[in-house]
C-alpha positions as YAML, in Angstrom:
chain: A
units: angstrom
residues:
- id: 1
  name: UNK
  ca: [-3.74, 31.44, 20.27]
- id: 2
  name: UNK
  ca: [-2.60, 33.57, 22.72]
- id: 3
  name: UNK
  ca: [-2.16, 37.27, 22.38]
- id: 4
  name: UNK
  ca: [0.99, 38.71, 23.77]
- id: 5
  name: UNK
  ca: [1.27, 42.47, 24.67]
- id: 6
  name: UNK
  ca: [4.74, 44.02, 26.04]
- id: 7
  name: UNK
  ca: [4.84, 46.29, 28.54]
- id: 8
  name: UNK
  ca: [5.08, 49.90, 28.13]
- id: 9
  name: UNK
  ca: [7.33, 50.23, 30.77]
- id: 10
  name: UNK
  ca: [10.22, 47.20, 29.23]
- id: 11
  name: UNK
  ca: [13.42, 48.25, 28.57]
- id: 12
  name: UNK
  ca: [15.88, 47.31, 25.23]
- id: 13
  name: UNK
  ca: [14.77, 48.32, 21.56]
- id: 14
  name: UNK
  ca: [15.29, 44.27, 21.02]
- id: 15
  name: UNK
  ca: [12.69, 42.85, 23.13]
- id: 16
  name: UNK
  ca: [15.12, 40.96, 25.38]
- id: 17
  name: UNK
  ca: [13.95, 42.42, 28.73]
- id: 18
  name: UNK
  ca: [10.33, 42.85, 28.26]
- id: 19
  name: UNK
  ca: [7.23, 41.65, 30.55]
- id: 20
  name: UNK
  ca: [4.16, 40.68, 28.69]
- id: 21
  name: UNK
  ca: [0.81, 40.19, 29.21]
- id: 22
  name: UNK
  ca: [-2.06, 37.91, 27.56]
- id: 23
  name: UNK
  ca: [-5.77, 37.51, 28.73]
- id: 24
  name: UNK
  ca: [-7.09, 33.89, 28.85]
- id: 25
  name: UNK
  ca: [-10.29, 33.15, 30.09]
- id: 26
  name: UNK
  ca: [-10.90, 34.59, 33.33]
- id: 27
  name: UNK
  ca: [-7.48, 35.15, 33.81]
- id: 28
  name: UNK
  ca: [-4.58, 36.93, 32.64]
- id: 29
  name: UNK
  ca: [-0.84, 35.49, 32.14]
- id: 30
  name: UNK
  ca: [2.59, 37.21, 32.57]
- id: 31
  name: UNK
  ca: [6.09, 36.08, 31.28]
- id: 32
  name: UNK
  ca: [9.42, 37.57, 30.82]
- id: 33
  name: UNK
  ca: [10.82, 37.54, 27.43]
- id: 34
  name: UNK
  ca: [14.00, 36.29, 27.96]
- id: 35
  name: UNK
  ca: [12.16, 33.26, 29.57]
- id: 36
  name: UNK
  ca: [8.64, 32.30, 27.71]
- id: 37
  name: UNK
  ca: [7.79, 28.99, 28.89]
- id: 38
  name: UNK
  ca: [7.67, 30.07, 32.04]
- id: 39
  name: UNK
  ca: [4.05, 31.86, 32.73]
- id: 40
  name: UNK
  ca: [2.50, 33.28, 35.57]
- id: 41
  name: UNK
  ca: [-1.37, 32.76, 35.34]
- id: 42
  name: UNK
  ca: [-3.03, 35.69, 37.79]
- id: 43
  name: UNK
  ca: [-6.16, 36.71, 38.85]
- id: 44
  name: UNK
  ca: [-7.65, 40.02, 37.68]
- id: 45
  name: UNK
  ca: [-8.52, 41.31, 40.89]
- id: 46
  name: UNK
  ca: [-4.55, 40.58, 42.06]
- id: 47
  name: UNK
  ca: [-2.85, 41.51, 39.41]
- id: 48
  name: UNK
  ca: [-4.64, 45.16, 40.10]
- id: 49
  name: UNK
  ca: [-4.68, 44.93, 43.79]
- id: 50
  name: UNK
  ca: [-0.33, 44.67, 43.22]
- id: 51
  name: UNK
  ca: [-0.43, 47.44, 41.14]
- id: 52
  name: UNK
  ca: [-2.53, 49.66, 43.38]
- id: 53
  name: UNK
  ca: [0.20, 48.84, 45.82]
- id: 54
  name: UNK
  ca: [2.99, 49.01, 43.86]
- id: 55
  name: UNK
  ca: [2.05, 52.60, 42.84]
- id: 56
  name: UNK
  ca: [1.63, 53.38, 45.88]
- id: 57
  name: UNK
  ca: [4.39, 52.20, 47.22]
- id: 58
  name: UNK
  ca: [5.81, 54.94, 45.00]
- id: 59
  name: UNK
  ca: [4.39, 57.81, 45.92]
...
């Protein structure tokens, strides 16, 4: 079973605009809330390498 975790960042006390994340083998897996059967496998390494950039992109 997979183990769903929301982001900290998701906005709405009811969970309808949330991103989550689950770890499955040597993977992880992203959805949206409002759409669950849709999932995004990723790669480790990419899913950090986008956040690197996305922070940085901030800065």
């Amino acid at each position: 079973m997979v183990q769903w975790q929301k982001s900290s960042f998701s906005s709405g006390s009811d969970g309808s605009s949330c991103v989550e994340l689950a770890h499955a083998d040597t993977s992880l897996l992203l959805r949206e809330s409002d759409d669950p059967d849709r999932i995004l496998r990723v790669a480790q390494d990419g899913l950090a390498a986008l956040l690197r950039r996305l922070q940085a992109d901030r800065s």
